[in-house]
KOLKOLTI-374147 format. One record per residue (C-alpha): x, y, z. Coordinates in steps of 0.001 Angstrom, whole numbers, padded with zeros to 6 digits, always signed. Layout:
XYZ ...
END
This chain:
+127380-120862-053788 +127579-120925-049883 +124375-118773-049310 +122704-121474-052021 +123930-124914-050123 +122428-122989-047107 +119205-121999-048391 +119105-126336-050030 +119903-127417-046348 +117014-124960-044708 +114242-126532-047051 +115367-130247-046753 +115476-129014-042616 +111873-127936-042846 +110630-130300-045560 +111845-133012-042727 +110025-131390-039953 +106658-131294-042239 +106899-134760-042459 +107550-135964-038919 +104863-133240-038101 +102325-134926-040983 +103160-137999-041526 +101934-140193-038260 +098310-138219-038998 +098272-139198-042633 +099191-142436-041973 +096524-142670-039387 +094016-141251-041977 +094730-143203-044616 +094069-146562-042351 +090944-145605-041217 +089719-146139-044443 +091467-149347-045282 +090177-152837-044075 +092431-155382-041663 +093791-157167-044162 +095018-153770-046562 +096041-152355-043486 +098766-154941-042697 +099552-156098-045666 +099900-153218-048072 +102886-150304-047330 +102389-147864-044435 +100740-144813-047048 +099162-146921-049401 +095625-146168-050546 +092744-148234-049783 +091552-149961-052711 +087981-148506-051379 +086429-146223-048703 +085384-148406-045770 +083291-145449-044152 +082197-148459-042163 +085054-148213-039256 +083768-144797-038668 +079909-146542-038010 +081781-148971-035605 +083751-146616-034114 +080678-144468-033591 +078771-147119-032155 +081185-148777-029217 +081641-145581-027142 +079389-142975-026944 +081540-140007-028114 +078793-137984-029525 +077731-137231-025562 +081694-136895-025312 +081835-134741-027635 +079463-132466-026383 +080787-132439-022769 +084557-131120-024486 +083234-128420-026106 +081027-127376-023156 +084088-127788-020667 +086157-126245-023533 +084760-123199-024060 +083491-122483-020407 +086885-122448-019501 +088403-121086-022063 +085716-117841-021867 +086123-117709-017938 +090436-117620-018327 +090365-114742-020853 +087670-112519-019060 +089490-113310-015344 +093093-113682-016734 +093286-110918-019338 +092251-108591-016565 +095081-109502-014098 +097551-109281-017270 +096599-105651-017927 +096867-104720-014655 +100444-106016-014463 +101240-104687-017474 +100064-101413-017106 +100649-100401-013306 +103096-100588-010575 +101954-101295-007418 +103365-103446-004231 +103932-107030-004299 +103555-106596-008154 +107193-108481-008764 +105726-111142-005847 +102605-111734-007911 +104122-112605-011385 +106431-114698-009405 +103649-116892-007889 +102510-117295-011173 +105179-118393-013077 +105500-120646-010287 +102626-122615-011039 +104299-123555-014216 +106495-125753-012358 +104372-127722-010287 +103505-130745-011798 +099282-131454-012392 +099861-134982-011368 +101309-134274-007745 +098547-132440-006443 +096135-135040-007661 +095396-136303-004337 +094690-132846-002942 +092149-132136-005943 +090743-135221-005803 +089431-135055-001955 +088335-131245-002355 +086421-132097-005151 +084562-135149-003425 +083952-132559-000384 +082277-129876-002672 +080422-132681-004353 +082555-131356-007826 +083250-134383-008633 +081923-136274-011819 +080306-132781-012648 +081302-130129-015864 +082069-127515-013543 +084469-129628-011514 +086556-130080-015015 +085805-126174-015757 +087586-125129-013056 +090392-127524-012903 +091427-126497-016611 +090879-122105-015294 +093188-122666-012783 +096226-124503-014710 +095461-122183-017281 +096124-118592-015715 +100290-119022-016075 +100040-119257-019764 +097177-117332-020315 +098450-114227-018167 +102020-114478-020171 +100342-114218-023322 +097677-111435-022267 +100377-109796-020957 +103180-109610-023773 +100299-108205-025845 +099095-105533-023851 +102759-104285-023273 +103417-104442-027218 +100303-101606-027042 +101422-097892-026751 +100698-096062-023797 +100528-093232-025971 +097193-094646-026934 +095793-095132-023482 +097034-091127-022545 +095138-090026-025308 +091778-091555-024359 +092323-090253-020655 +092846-086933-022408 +089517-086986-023784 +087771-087919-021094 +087566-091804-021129 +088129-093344-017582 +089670-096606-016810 +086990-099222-017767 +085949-097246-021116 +089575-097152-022248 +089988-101149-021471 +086795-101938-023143 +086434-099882-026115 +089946-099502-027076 +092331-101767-025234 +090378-105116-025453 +090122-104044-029618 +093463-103822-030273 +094175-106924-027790 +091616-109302-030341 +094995-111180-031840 +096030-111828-028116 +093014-112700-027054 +092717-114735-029579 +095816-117023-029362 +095178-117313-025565 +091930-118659-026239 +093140-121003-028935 +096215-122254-026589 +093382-122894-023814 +090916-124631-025941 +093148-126941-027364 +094874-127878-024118 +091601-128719-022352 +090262-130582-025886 +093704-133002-025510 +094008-133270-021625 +093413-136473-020405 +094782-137207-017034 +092231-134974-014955 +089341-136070-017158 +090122-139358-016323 +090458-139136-012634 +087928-136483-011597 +084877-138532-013063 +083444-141934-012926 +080769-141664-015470 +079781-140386-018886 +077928-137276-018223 +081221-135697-017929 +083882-137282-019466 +085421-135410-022437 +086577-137409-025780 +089704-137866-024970 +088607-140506-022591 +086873-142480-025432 +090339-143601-026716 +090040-146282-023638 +087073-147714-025238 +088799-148025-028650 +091949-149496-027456 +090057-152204-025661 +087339-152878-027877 +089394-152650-030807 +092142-154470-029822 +092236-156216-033304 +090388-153773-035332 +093041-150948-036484 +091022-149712-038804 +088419-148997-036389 +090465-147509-033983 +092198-144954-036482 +088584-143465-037273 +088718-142764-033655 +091537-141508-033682 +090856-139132-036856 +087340-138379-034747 +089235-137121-031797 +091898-134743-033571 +090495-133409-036232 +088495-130569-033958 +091412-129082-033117 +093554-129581-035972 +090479-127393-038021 +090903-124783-035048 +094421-124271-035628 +094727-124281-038930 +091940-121656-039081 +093277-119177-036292 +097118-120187-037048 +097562-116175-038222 +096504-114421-035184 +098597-117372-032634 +101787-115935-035546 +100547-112237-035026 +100563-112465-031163 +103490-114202-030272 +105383-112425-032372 +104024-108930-031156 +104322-110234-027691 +108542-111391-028195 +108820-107696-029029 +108436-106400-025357 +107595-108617-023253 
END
């Protein structure tokens, strides 16, 4: 009877947590389709009594977040490609070797993680107008590397310690040096925590908005976050509008997750074992 109430109070637990998770997105989805007047009038989850497809023309047509578009997923996935070929190297090397300073350099590291993005602004900022990397793609590239490598090298590194060494020995056994074993056999196996590090990167520089915001000026590199400013002031009194932004701005990332949600489970997991 215990083990029963238990097992009641761990599904209401989680069936709570799916909505709090869900609910502020469906409700969001829902109004995008509904007009002014449905929106405020009918209940919170209500369906529209039609599909106004038309807040997703307006919403199109006040900001230009096709070009935003395309800037994320160029920013997005150079970074994202550049912090697991740099990062994932560093992580094996720490994982695998010991060497002086090694204890130092994990500690720098982790260090990063506590240094607030927003204090060292200013500093940014004023390098960036003195390398002329300001306003530019690769400015934002390398912004998102570098607050990337903490995470990145935690994950990259859990995995490769989860690997056998036993695996590794054998390969020097039969001949394979250092770079053959990491690329033909080591990289391989790593795909899963590859994988989730890529994810984790790709959807924090698809959502970050401060440094988008103050490292450009213009559109040629501003990312779609940044076209939530033009919907919150152009659509001041058009909700409806400004939800099919909204639903415009998430839904690349929700997609990604949902489709890669098995090897972000597979690697952390593997990862908590050892590292």
């Amino acid at each position: 009877m215990k083990r029963a109430l238990l097992n009641i109070l761990k599904y209401i637990f989680l069936l709570l947590i799916v909505l709090i998770s869900i609910g502020p997105i469906l409700w969001v989805a829902l109004g995008s389709f509904k007009t002014n007047k449905e929106l405020f009038s009918g209940g919170a989850f209500s369906l529209p009594s039609s599909l106004q497809f038309k807040n997703y023309i307006d919403a199109l047509k006040i900001a230009p977040i096709g070009k935003f578009f395309c800037n994320s997923m160029i920013i997005c996935i150079g970074n994202t490609v550049l912090s697991i070929l740099i990062v994932s190297c560093c992580a094996y090397v720490v994982a695998r070797f010991d060497f002086k300073f090694k204890n130092a350099i994990v500690l720098i590291i982790s260090s990063v993680l506590l240094i607030p993005s927003q204090s060292i602004s200013q500093p940014i900022f004023a390098l960036f107008k003195a390398l002329k990397l300001f306003d530019t793609k690769i400015g934002l590239i390398l912004v998102y590397l570098a607050f990337s490598i903490p995470v990145t090298f935690y994950i990259m590194r859990s995995y490769f310690l989860s690997i056998p060494r036993s695996i590794e020995e054998s390969a020097y056994i039969d001949g394979a040096g250092f770079l053959k074993t990491y690329t033909r056999i080591i990289i391989p196996l790593a795909k899963p925590g590859l994988a989730t590090a890529g994810i984790v990167q790709f959807l924090g520089s698809w959502n970050e908005f401060y440094f988008a915001l103050v490292l450009t000026s213009g559109n040629d590199a501003r990312t779609i976050p940044i076209a939530l400013n033009y919907y919150t002031s152009q659509f001041s009194s058009n909700y409806p509008a400004m939800f099919s932004a909204v639903i415009l701005t998430v839904i690349p990332t929700i997609i990604i997750f949902v489709l890669a949600q098995e090897q972000v489970v597979e690697s952390l997991t593997a990862g908590a074992v050892k590292g």
